[in-house]
C-alpha positions as CSV (number, residue, x, y, z in Angstrom):
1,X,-45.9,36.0,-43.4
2,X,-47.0,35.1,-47.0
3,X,-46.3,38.0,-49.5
4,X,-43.9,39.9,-47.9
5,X,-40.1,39.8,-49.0
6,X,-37.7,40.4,-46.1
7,X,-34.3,42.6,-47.0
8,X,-31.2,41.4,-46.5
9,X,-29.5,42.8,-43.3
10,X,-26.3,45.1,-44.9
11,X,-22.8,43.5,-44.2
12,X,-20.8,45.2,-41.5
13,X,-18.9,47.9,-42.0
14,X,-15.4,46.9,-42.8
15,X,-13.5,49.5,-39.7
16,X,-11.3,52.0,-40.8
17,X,-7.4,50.6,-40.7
18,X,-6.5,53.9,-39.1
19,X,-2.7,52.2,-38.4
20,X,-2.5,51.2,-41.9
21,X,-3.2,54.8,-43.4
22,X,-0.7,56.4,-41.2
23,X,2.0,53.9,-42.2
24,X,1.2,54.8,-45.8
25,X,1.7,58.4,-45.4
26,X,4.3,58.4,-43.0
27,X,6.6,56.3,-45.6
28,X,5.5,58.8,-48.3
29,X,6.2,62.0,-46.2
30,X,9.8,60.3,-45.3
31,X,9.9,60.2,-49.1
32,X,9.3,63.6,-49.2
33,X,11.3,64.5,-46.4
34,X,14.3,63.0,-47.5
35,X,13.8,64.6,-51.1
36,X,13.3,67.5,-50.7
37,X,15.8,68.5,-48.1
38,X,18.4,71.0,-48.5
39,X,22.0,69.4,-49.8
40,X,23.4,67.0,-47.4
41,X,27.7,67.5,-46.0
42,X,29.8,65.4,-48.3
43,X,31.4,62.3,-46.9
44,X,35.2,62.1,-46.6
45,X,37.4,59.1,-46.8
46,X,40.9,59.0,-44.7
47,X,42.6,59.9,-48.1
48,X,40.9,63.2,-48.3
49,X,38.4,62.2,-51.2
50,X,35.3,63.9,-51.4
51,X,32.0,61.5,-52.0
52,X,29.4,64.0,-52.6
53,X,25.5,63.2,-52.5
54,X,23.8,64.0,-55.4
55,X,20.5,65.1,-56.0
56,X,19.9,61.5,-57.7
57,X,21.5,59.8,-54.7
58,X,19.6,61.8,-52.1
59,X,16.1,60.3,-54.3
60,X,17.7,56.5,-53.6
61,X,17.7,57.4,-50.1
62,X,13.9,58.4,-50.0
63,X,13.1,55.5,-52.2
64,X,15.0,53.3,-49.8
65,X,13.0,55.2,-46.7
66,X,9.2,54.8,-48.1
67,X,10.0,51.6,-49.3
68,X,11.1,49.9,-45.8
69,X,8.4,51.4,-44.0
70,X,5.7,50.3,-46.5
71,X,7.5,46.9,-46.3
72,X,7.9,46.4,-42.8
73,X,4.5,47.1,-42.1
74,X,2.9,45.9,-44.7
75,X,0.8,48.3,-45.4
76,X,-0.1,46.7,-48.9
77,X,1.7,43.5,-50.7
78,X,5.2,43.5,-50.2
79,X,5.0,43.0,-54.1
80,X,3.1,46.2,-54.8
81,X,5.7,47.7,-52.9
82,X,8.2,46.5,-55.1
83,X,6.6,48.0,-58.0
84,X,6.3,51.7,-56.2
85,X,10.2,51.4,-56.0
86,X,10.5,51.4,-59.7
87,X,7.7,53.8,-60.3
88,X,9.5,56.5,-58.0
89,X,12.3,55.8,-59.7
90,X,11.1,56.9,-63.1
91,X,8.5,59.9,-61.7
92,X,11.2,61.8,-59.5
93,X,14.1,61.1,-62.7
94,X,16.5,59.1,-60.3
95,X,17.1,56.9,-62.7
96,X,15.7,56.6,-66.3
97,X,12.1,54.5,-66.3
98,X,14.3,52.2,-68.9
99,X,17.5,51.5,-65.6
100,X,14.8,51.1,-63.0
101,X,12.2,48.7,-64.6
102,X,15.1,46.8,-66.2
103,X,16.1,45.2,-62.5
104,X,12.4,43.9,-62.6
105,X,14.0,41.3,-64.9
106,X,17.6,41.0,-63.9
107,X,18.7,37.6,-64.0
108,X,18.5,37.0,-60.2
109,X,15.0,38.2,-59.9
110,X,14.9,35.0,-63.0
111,X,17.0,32.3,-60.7
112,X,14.3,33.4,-58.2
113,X,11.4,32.8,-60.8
114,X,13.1,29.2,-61.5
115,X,13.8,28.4,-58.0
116,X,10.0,29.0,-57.3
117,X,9.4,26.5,-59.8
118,X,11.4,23.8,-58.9
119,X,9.3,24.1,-55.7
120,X,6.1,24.1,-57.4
121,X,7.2,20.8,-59.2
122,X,8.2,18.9,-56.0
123,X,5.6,19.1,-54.3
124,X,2.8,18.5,-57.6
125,X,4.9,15.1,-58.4
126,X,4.6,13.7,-54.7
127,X,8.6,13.8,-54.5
128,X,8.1,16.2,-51.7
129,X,6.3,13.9,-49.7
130,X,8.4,10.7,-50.4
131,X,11.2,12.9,-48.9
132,X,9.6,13.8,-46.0
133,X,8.2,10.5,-45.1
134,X,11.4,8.8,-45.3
135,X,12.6,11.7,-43.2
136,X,10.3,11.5,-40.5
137,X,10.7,8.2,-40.1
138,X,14.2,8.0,-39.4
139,X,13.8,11.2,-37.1
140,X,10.9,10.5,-35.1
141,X,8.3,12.2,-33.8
142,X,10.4,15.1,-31.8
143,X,9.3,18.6,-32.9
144,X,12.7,19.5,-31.7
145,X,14.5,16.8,-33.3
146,X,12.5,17.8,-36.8
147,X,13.1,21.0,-36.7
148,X,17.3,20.1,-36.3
149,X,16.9,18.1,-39.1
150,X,15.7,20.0,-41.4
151,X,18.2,22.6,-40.6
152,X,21.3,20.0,-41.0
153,X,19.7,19.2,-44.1
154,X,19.8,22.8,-45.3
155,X,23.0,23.1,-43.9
156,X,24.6,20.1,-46.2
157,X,23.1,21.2,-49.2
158,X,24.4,24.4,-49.6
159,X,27.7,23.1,-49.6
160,X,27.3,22.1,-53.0
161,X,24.2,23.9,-53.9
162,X,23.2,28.0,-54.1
163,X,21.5,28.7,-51.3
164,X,18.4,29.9,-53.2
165,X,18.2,26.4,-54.9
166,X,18.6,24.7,-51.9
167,X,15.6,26.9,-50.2
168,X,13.6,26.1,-53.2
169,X,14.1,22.4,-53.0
170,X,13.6,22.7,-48.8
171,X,10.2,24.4,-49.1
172,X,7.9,21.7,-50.4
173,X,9.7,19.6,-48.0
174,X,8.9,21.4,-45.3
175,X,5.3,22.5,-46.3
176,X,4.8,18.4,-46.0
177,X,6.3,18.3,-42.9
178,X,4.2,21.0,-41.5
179,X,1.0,19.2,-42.7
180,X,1.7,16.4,-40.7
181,X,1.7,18.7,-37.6
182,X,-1.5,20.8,-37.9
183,X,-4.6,20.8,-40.2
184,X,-4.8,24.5,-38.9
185,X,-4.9,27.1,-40.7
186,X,-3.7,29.8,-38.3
187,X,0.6,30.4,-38.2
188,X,2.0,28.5,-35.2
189,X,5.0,28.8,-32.9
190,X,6.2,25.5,-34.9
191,X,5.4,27.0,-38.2
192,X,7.9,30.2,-37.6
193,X,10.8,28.1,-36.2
194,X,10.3,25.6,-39.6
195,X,10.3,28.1,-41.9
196,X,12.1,31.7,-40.6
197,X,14.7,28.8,-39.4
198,X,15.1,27.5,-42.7
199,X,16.0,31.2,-44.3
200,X,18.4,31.4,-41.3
201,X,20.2,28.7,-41.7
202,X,20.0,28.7,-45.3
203,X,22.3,31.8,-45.2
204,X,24.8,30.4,-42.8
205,X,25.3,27.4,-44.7
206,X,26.1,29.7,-48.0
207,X,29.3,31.1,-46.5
208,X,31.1,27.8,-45.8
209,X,31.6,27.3,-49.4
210,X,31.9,28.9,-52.7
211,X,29.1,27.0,-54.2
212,X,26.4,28.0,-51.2
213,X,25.9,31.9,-53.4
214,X,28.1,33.4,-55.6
215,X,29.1,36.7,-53.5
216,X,31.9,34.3,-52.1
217,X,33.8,33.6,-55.5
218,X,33.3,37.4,-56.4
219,X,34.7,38.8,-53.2
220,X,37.6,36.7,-53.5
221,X,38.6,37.7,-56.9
222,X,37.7,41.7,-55.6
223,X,39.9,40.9,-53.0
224,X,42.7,39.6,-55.5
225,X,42.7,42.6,-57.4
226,X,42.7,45.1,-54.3
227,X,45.5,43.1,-52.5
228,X,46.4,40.9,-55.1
229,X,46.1,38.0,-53.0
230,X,44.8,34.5,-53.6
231,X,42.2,32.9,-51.4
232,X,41.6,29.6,-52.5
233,X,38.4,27.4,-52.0
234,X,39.8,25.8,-49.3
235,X,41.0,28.4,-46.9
236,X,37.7,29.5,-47.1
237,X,36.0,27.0,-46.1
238,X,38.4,26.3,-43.6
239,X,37.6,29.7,-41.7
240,X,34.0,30.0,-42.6
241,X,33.1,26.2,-41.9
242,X,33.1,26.4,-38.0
243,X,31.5,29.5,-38.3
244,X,28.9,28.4,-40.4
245,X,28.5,25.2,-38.1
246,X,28.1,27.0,-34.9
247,X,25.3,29.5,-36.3
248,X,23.2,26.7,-37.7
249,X,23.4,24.8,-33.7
250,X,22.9,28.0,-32.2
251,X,20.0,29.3,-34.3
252,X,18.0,25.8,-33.4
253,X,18.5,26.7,-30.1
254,X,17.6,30.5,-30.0
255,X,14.2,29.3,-31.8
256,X,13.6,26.6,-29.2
257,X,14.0,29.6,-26.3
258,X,12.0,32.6,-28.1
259,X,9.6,30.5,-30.6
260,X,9.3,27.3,-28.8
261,X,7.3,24.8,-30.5
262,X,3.4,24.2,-28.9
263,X,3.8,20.7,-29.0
264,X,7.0,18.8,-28.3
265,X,6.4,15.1,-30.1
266,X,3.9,14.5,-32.4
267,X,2.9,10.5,-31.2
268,X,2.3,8.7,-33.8
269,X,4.4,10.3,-36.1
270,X,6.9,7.6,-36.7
271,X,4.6,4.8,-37.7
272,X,2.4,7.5,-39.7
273,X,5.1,8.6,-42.3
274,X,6.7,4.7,-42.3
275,X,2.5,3.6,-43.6
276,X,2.3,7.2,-45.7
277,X,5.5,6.1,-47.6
278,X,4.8,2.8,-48.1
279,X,1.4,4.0,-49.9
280,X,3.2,6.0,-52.3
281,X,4.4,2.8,-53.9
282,X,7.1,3.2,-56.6
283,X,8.1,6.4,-58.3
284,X,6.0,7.3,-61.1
285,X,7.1,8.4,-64.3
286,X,7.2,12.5,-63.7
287,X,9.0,11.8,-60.1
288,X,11.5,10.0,-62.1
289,X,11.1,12.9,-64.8
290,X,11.0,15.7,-62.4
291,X,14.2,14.3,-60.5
292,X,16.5,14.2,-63.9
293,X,15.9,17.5,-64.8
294,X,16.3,19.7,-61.3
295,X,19.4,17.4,-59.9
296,X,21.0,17.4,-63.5
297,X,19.9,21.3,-64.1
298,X,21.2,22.0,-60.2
299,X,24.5,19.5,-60.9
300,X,25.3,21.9,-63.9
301,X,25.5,24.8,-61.4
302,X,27.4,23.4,-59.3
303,X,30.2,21.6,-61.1
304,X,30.7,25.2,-63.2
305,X,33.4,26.2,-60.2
306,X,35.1,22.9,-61.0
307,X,34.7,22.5,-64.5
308,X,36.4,25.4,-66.8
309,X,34.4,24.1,-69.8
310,X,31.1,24.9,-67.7
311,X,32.0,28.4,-66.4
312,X,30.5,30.1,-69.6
313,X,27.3,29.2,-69.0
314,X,24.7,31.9,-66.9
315,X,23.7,29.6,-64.5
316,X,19.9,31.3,-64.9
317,X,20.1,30.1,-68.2
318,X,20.6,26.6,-66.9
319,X,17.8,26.8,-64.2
320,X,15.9,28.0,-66.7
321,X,16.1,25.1,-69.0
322,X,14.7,23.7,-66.1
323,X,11.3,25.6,-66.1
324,X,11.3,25.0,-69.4
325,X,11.5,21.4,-70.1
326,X,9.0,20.8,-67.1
327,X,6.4,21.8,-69.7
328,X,7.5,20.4,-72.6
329,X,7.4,17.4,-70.8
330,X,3.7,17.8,-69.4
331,X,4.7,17.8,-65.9
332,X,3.7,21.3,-65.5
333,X,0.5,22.8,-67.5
334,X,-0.8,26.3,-67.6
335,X,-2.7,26.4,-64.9
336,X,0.4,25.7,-62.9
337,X,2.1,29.0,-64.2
338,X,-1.1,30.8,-62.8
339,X,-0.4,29.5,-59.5
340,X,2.9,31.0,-59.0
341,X,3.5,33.8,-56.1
342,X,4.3,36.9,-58.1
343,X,4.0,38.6,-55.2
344,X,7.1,37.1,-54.0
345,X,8.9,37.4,-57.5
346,X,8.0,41.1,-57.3
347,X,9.0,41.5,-53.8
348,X,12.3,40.2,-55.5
349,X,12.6,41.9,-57.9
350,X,12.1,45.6,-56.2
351,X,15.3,44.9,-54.0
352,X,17.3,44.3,-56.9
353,X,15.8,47.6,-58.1
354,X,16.4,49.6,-55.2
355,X,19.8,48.0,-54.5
356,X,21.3,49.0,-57.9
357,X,19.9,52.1,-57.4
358,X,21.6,52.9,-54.2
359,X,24.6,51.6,-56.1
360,X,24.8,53.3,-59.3
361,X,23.5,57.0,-58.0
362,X,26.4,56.6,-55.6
363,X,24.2,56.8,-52.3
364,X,25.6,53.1,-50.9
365,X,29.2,54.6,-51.4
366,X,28.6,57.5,-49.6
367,X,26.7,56.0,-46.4
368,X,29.9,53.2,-46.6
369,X,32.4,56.1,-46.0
370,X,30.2,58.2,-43.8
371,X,30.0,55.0,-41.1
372,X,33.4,53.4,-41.8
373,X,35.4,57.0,-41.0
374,X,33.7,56.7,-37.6
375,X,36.1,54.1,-36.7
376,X,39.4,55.4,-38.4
377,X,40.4,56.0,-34.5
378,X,38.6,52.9,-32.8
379,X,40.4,49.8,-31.6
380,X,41.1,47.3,-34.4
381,X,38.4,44.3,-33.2
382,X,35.6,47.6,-33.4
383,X,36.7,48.5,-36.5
384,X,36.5,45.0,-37.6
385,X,32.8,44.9,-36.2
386,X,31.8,48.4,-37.1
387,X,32.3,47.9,-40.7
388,X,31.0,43.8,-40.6
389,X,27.9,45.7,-38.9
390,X,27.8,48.0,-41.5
391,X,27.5,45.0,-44.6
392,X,25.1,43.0,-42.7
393,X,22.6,46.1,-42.5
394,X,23.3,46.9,-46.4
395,X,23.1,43.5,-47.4
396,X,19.5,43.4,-46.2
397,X,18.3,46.1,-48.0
398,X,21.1,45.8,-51.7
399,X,23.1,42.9,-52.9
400,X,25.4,41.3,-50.7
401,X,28.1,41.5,-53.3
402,X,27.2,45.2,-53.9
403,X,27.1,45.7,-50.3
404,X,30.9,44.1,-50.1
405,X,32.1,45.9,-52.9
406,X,31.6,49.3,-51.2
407,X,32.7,48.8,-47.8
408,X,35.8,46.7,-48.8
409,X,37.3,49.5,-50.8
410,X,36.9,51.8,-47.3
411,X,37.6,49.1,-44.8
412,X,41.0,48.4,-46.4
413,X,42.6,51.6,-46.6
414,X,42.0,52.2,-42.9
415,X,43.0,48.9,-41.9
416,X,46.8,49.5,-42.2
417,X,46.2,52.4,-40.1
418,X,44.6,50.8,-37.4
419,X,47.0,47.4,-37.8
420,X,44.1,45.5,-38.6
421,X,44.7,42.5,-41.6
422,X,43.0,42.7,-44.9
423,X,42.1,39.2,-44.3
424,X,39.8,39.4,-41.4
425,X,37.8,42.2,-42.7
426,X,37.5,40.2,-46.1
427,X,36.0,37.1,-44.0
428,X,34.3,39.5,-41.5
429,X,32.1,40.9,-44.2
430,X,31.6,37.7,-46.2
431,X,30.1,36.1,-42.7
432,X,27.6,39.1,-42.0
433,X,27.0,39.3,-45.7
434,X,25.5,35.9,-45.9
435,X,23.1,36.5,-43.0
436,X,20.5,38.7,-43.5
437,X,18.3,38.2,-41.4
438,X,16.5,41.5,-40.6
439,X,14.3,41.7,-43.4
440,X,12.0,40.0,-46.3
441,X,14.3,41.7,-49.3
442,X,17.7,40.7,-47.8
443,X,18.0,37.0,-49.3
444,X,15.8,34.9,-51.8
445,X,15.9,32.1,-49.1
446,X,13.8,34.9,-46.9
447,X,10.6,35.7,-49.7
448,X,10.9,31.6,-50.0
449,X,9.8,31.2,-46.6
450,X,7.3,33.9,-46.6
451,X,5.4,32.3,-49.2
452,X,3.9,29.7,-46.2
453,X,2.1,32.2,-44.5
454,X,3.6,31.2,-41.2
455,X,5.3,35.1,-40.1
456,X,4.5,38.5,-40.8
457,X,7.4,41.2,-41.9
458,X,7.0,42.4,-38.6
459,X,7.6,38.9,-36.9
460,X,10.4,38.6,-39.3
461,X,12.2,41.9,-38.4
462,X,11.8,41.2,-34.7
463,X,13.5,37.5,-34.8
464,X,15.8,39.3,-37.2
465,X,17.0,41.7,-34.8
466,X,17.9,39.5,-32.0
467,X,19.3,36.7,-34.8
468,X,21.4,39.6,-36.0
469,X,22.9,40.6,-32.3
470,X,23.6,36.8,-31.7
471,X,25.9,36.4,-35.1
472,X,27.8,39.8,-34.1
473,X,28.8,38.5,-30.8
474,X,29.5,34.9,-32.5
475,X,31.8,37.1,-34.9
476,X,33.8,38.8,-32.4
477,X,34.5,35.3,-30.5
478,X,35.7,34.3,-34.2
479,X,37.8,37.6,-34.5
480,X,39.3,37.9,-31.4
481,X,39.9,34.3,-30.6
482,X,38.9,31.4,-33.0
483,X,40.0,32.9,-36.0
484,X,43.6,33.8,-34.3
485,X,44.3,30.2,-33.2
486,X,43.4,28.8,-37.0
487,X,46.3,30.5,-37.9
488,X,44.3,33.5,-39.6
489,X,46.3,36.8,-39.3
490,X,44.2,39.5,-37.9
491,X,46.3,42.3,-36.7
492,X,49.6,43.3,-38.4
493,X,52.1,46.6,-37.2
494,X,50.5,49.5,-37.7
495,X,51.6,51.8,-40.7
């Protein structure tokens, strides 16, 4: 009908996320909770020393509280989350504003920042794909076959490589491969197993050496001091390199049985990445570019636990030479700096926050010696797993190192006690602290591989769990039979 106007029909009502809202509150009234409770018992180590939780420390442990929930569910970005760690910090005075915002920039929460990068320039150069396609063309068109691959790949390079690095370099990759095997924009079963497997895998590559993460080389020198024995390079490789091995094979497996890929070949694949590659042509002048300044900036890392000259040098200062020269030399531009995932740089850089937090208020120390006394009468193997349980639970919510450095202390002054080596428990913990797998905030290689948008926190957590009960069983086959028969010395007489 001429002259009339017709109204637009209102949008629909967006329905009230009644789930979400009782997450939110239920994380704040833990926080609350926790808080404001009366004084909790001290904890007491076998020598009689009193750990006592402070007022300060008590405020960690409701920080830590409302921030898993909120994180777990994701009740908002995992990065906002992050930032309500630092901001309860200051509020409630359990740390100065000056200690808790400071983490925000510690100089992992930077490698983090630079690994990102080094992703970002991968994949805009086209390296990433001339990887891949050469990949795939050797490999086939398998899902199965791909998705070992790329594990054994991830596997290899953190022998020489942090394991942060090497998720940073593995990412693009496997965003390329991904590509090839959807145009869908929904997560898939294959998705999950690329990518959560990657993480995995990531972390039990890291142990076998002490160039996969640096909590090897400072566990051994903690170690030295304590016991004041020397664990060389090679011994622990020696121990942790079947270990790491076996985890990698038996992770491809366990995501074959619970996340088992929708398709199982992808035909065509073969002859599609051969013609893709050939397209590419030669390398252009920022592959070339690109490739000088991430091998020679990761080649510096690496070669600084060989070369005293090197050792010196913060290697985030190096990666970060990195970031910089791929703008001086136009490879990356500002828009490029845009695109970053800050949301994954914050969700970073609140578990350093909350991780030094538990540390420095005391609050780690005294949930180490409340757990670890629980085993002072146990057999020696469940004292063994008890506290290796106890690091792999702390070291996905603090620092792996910090998560070593206060059970260790515990762990060996029951040992004797109990006849149980230092030894074992000193490879024990450095196996379960390289494997978080439980949640986001454990590892860097774990925010990498949210960034694709293939799992939630929740799917996470739930692949975590049953990864988590796989490596403990794994580690008591090692303890009370592999390691024995390398030669390792687990049990000595009892004091």
């Amino acid at each position: 009908m001429s002259g009339t106007t017709v109204k637009e029909l209102p949008d629909a009502k967006t329905p009230f996320d009644w789930k979400r809202v009782a997450f939110i509150l239920g994380g704040l009234a833990l926080f609350a909770c926790i808080y404001y409770s009366p004084a909790w018992p001290d904890a007491v180590d076998p020598k009689g020393q009193h750990f006592v939780l402070s007022k300060e420390a008590k405020g960690a442990l409701a920080v830590f509280a409302v921030a898993a929930t909120w994180w777990i569910f994701e009740v908002v970005p995992i990065g906002v989350t992050s930032l309500l760690i630092g901001t309860l910090q200051a509020l409630f005075l359990i740390r100065k504003p000056a200690e808790a915002f400071k983490d925000f920039m510690d100089p992992s929460v930077l490698f983090i920042f630079g690994s990102v990068v080094i992703g970002m320039v991968f994949t805009k150069t086209g390296l990433t794909r001339r990887i891949a396609y050469k990949m795939l063309s050797i490999i086939g068109e398998k899902t199965s076959l791909i998705m070992l691959g790329c594990f054994l790949m991830t596997v290899a390079l953190t022998h020489v490589m942090a394991h942060t690095a090497v998720a940073a370099t593995m990412f693009p990759l496997l965003m390329a491969i991904y590509s090839l095997y959807t145009t869908e924009k929904t997560p898939t079963n294959f998705g999950k197993c690329l990518f959560i497997g990657m993480a995995y895998v990531a972390g039990a590559g890291s142990i076998i050496t002490l160039l996969g993460a640096a909590r090897g080389a400072v566990a051994l020198a903690f170690y030295k001091d304590m016991m004041n024995v020397d664990i060389s390079f090679g011994t622990l490789s020696f121990y942790m390199a079947p270990l790491g091995w076996i985890m990698t094979f038996l992770l491809w497996g366990f995501f074959m049985v619970f996340c088992k890929p929708e398709k199982d070949r992808i035909p065509g694949l073969k002859e599609k990445a051969t013609r893709m590659y050939k397209e590419l042509g030669g390398l252009t002048r920022n592959e070339i570019l690109a490739a000088c300044i991430i091998f020679g900036a990761v080649g510096l890392i690496a070669m600084q636990s060989f070369v005293p000259a090197l050792k010196g040098f913060d290697k985030t200062g190096i990666l970060l030479c990195s970031t910089i020269l791929f703008f001086v030399c136009n490879i990356l531009n500002l828009d490029d700096l845009e695109d970053i995932p800050w949301n994954i740089v914050l969700l970073f850089a609140g578990a350093m926050s909350i991780g030094f937090c538990l540390w420095q208020t005391g609050a780690a120390k005294w949930l180490a010696v409340n757990w670890l006394v629980l085993f002072q009468q146990a057999p020696g193997v469940v004292f063994i797993l008890g506290m290796a349980f106890f690091v792999l639970v702390m070291t996905n919510f603090i620092m792996n190192v910090a998560a070593i450095a206060i059970s260790l202390p515990v762990a060996l002054v029951i040992a004797p006690y109990l006849g149980v080596a230092g030894e074992v428990i000193l490879f024990s913990a450095l196996a379960t602290a390289g494997m978080p797998f439980i949640l986001l905030i454990g590892a860097a290689p774990n925010a990498i591989a949210y960034n694709s948008k293939q799992f939630t926190t929740g799917e996470f957590l739930k692949f975590g769990i049953l990864a988590s009960i796989m490596l403990m069983v794994v580690l008591w086959i090692f303890v009370a039979f592999i390691w024995p028969l390398m030669g390792m010395e687990v049990f000595v007489p009892v004091k």
